[in-house]
C-alpha positions in Angstrom: 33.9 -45.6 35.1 35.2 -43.0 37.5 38.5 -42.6 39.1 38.7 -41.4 42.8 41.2 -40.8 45.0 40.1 -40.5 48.9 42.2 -37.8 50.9 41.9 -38.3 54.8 43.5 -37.2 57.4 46.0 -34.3 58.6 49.0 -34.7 55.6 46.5 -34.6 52.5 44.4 -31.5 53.8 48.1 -29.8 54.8 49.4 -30.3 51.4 46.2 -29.0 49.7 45.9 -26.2 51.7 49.5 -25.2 51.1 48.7 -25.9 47.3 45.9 -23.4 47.3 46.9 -20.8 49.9 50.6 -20.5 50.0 52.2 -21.7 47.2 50.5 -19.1 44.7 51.5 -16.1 47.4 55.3 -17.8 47.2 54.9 -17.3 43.6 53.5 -14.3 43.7 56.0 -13.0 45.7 58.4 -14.4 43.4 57.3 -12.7 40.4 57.4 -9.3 41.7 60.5 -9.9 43.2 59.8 -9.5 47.1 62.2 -9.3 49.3 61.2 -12.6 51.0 60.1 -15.5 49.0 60.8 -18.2 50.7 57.9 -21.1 51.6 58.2 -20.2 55.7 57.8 -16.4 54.7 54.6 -17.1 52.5 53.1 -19.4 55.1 53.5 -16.6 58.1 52.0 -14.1 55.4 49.0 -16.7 54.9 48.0 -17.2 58.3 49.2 -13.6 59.7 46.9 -12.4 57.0 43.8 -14.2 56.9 43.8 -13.3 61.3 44.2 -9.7 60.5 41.2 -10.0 58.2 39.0 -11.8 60.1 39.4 -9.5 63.2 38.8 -6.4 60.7 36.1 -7.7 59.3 34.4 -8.7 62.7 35.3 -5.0 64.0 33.3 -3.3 61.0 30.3 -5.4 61.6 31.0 -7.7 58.4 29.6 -6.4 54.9 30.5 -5.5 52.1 32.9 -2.4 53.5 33.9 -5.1 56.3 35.0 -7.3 53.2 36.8 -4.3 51.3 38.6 -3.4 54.6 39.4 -6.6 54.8 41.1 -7.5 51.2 43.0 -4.0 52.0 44.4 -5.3 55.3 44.8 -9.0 54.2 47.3 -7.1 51.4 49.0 -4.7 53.9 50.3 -8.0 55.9 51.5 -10.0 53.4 53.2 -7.1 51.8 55.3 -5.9 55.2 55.8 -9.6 55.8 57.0 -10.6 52.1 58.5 -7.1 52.1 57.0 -5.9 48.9 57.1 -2.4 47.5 54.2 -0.4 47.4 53.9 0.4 43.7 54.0 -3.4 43.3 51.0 -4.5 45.3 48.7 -4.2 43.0 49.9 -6.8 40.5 51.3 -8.8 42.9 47.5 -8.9 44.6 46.1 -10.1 41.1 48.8 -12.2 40.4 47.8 -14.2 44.0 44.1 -14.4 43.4 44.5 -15.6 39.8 46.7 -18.2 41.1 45.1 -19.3 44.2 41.6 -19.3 41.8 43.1 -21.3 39.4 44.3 -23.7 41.8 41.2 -24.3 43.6 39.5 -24.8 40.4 42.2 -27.6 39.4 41.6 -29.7 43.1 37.6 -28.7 42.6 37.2 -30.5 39.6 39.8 -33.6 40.6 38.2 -36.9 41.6 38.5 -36.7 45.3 36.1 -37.8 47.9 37.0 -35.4 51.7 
């Protein structure tokens, strides 16, 4: 016997995207004591982020270099928006991915038909 759970509609796919992307980057931020960790801070970081990445990706002609550039910029934004010190980006980027990973693995193996 399997238990499902059906998710449709704008509310369920808000709350898992802010479960996957921005709750680990408030935490993050958190952690390494940022300057800004509130929820409305982590959610402009998401967003201002993931543009700045996908126009400098698209500018270097996509690739593996394009995907490098990318991670660097994607880190730059969220650290002058979260105000983050520079000596602290590093574990606060490993700190993010581990999280965001580890969420995404928990909704990937729930019992939810999108």
């Amino acid at each position: 016997m399997s238990l499902s759970i059906e998710a449709n509609g704008l509310i369920p796919t808000l709350v898992i995207f802010s479960a996957v992307m921005v709750m680990p980057i408030k935490w993050a931020a958190a952690y390494v004591d940022a300057g800004r960790t509130d929820f409305a801070a982590s959610l402009l970081a998401v967003v201002l982020s993931v543009i700045a990445s996908v126009i400098s990706f698209k500018l270097l002609g996509g690739g593996f270099i394009g995907f490098l550039v990318a991670l660097v910029v994607m880190n730059i934004v969220q650290a002058i928006i979260l105000k983050i010190s520079a000596y602290k980006i590093p574990g606060y980027f490993i700190i993010a991915i581990f999280l965001q990973l580890a969420i995404s693995f928990f909704f990937a193996t729930m019992p939810i038909k999108f």
